[in-house]
C-alpha positions in Angstrom: -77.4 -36.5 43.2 -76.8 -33.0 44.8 -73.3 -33.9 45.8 -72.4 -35.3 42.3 -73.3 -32.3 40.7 -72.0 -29.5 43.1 -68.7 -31.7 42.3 -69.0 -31.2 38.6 -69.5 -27.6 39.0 -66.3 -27.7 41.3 -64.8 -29.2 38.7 -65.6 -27.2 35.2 -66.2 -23.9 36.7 -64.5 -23.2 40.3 -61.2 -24.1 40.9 -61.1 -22.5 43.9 -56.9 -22.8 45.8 -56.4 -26.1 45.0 -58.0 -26.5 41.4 -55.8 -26.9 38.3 -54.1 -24.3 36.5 -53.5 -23.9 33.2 -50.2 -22.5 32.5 -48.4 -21.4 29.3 -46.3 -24.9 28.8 -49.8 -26.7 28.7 -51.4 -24.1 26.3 -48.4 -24.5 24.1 -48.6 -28.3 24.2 -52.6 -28.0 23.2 -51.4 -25.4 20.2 -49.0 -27.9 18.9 -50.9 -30.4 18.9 -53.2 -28.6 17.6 -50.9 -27.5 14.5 -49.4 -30.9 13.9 -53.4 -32.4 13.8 -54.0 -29.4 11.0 -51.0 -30.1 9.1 -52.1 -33.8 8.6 -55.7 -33.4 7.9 -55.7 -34.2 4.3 -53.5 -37.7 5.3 -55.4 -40.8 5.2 -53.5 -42.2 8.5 -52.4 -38.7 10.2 -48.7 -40.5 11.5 -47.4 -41.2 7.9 -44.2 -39.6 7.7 -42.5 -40.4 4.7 -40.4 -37.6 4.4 -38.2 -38.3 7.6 -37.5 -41.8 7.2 -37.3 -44.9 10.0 -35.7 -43.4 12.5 -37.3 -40.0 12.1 -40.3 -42.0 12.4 -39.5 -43.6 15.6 -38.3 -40.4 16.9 -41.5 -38.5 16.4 -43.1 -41.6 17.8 -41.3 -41.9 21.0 -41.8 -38.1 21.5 -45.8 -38.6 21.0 -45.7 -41.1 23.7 -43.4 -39.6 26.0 
């Protein structure tokens, strides 16, 4: 039990030299992401994009799972 946790305080709270680090492309993917989740709150399914047609769709798509 004591090894679990000392892992899970590795994990959330010291990276130490080989921990993850956050840099500013991953913030900016969280703030967009962010944005386009705000912009379709209101939406009943959140990917309806009528606006941008079939292959607008498929674009946005392919990007969202890319």
């Amino acid at each position: 039990m004591q090894e679990a946790l000392d892992y899970m305080s590795r994990m959330y709270w010291n990276f130490g030299e080989n921990g993850m680090r956050i840099g500013w492309d991953i913030v900016a993917l969280i703030v967009g992401l962010l944005m386009f989740e705000w912009g379709n709150r209101t939406k009943e399914h959140p990917l309806q994009f009528e606006k941008l047609g079939k292959i607008g769709r498929f674009g946005v798509y392919f990007v969202l799972i890319y």
